[in-house]
C-alpha positions in Angstrom: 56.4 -3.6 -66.1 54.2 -2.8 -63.3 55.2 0.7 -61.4 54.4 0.1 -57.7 52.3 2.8 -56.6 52.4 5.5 -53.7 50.7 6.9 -51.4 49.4 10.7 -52.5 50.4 12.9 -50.0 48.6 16.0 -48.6 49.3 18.7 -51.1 47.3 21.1 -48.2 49.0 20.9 -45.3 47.0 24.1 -44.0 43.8 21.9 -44.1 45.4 18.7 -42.3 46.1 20.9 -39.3 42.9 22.5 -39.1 41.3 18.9 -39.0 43.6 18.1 -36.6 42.5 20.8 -34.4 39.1 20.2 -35.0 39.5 16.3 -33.9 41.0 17.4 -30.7 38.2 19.9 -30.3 36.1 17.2 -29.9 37.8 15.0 -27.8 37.9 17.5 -25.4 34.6 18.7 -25.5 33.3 15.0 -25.5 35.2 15.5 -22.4 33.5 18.0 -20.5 30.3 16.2 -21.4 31.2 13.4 -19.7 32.5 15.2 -16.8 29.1 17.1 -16.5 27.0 14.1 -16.6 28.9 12.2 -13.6 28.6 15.9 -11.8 25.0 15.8 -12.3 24.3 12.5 -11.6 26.1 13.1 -8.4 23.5 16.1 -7.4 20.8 13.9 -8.5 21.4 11.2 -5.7 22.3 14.1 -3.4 19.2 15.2 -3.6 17.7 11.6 -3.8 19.1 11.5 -0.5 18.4 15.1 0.7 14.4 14.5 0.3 13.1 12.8 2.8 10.2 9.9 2.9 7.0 10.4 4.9 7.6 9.1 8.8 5.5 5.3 8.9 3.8 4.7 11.7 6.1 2.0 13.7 3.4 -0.9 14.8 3.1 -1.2 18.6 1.3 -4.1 20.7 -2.1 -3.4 20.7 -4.7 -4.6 23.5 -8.8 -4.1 22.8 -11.9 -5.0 24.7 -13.5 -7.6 22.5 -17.6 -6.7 23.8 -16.5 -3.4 22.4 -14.5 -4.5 19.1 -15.2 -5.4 15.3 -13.1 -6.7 12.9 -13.7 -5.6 9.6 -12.8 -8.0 6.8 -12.6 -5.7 3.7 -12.9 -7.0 0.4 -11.6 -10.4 0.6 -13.7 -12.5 -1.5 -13.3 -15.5 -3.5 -10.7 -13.3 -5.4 -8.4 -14.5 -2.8 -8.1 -18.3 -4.2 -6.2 -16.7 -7.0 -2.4 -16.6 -6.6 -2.2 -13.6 -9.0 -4.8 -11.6 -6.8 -2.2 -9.5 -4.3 -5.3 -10.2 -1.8 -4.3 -13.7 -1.7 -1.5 -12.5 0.6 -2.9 -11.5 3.1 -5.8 -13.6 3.2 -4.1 -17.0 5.1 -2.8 -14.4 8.0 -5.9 -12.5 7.9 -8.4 -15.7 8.5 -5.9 -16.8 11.7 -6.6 -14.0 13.5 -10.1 -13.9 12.4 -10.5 -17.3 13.8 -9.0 -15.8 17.3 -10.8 -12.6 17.2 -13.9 -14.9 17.2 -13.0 -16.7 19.9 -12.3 -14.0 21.6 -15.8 -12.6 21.2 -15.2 -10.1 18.6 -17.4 -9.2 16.5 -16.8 -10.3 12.6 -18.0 -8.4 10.1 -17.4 -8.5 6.0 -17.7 -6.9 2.9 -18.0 -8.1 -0.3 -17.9 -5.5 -3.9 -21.8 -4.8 -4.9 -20.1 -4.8 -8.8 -19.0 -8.5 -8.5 -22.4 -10.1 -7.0 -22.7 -13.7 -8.2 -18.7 -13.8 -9.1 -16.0 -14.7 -7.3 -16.0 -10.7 -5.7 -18.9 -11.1 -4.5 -18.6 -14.2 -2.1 -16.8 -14.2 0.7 -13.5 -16.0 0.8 -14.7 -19.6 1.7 -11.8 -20.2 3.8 -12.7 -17.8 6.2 -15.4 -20.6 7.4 -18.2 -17.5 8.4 -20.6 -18.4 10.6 -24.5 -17.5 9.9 -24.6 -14.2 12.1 -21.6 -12.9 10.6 -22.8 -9.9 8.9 -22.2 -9.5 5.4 -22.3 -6.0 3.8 -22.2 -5.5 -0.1 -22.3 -1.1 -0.2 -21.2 0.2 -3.9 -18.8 2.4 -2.6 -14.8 2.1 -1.7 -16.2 3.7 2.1 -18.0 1.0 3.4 -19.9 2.7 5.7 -21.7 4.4 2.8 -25.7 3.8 3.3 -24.9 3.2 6.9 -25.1 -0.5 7.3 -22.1 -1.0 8.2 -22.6 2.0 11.3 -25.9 0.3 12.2 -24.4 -3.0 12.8 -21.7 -1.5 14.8 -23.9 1.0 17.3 -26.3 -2.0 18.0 -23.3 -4.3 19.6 -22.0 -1.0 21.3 -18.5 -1.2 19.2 -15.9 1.1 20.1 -13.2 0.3 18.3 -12.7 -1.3 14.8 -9.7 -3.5 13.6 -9.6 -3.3 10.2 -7.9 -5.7 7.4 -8.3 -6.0 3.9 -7.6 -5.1 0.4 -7.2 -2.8 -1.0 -4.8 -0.2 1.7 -5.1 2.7 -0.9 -9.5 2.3 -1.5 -11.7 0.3 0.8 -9.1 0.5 3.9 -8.4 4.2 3.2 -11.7 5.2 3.1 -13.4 2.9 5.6 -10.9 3.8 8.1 -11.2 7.7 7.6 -14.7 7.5 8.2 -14.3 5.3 11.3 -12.3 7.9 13.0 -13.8 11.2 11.6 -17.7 10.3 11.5 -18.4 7.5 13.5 -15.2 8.6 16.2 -14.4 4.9 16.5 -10.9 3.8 17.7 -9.3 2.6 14.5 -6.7 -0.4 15.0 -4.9 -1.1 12.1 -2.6 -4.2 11.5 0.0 -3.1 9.0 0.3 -6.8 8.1 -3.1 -7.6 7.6 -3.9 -5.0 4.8 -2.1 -4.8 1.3 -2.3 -2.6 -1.9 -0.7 -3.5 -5.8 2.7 -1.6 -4.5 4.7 -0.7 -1.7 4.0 2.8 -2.6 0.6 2.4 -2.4 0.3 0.8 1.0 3.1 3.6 2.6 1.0 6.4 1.2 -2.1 5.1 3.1 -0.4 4.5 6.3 0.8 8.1 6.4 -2.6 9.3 5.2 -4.1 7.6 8.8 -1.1 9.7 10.5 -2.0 13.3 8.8 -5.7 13.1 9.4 -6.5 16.5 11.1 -8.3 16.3 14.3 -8.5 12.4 14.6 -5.0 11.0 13.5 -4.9 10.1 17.2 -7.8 7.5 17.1 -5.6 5.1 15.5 -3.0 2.4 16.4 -0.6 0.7 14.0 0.0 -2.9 15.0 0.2 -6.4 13.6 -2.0 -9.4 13.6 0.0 -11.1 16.5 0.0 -8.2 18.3 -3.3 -7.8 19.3 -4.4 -9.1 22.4 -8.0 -9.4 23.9 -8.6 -7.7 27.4 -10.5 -10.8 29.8 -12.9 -10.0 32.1 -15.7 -8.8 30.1 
């Protein structure tokens, strides 16, 4: 005849409380941990909060002289037929003012990346529809007025002031419009919407860059494409 069987009690009740104890140890010091990590989570986007951005530039309607004005079309090459190229972007809004600015009388000048000749870099972007006295500069530098082409071009037509577009905001657009302004002394113009960089981050840091440069910061205008009007009366 089976015997049912019971359960063995603790013979050591001493070492059932301590475990106990131990158990509720834990609890609460699982507990705290939690309450520290919501507290510092809290500081963390209080201090998120507390640090603030760089000031943008705000764009403002924008009026040139177009005897005195080129528009300098940076970079934007056959590149821009493909989708995944961010230039591709910009490059529809960018060729509609180009074909005002033209009409206008402005002066249209491009650039093209020396590394890419006979690629798709190295052509300008076929929609653009360039006309044969359109200058066409190809310096192997992210400054495109390294070698001083781009400078020559400019003093012989008497320009003044420079709009410039293109990609990308943090290289050819940084540095071509720094030495605009600090060099050359041009009036920079630039269209917030007609340049563009891989990230959001990139193209903020540049804009602020234009508004920290000592001594020439205030040679340049922030606008948009649509924006920019053409004085009459030349």
């Amino acid at each position: 005849m089976n015997q049912e069987t019971t359960p063995e009690r603790s013979t050591n009740p001493g070492r059932d409380g301590n475990l106990k104890g131990e158990m509720a140890s834990a609890r609460l010091e699982l507990e705290t941990w939690k309450t520290r990590a919501v507290k510092a989570e809290e500081e963390l986007a209080a201090l998120r909060t507390a640090v603030a951005r760089p000031e943008l530039p705000q764009p403002h309607p924008v009026t040139v002289d177009p005897g005195r004005t080129a528009l300098l079309v940076l970079d934007l090459t056959n590149r821009c037929n493909d989708p995944a190229q961010v230039a591709s972007r910009i490059a529809p809004r960018v060729k509609n003012f180009a074909d005002r600015a033209r009409a206008a009388g402005v002066l249209l000048i491009y650039t093209i990346m020396a590394s890419g000749r006979d690629t798709p870099v190295g052509q300008v972007w076929d929609k653009f529809g360039r006309l044969p006295g359109e200058p066409v500069l190809a310096p192997d530098a992210y400054d495109k007025f390294t070698g001083g082409e781009m400078r020559d071009v400019c003093e012989k037509s008497g320009v003044r002031t420079v709009i410039i577009t293109g990609a990308s905001s943090n290289f050819a657009v940084l540095y071509t419009a720094t030495t605009a302004a600090r060099v050359c002394r041009y009036n920079v113009v630039v269209p917030v919407d007609g340049i563009i960089a891989r990230s959001r981050y990139e193209d903020e840091y540049t804009l602020y860059q234009f508004t920290v440069l000592p001594g020439v910061s205030q040679l340049f205008s922030f606008t948009n494409l649509g924006d920019i009007a053409f004085a009459s009366g030349r």
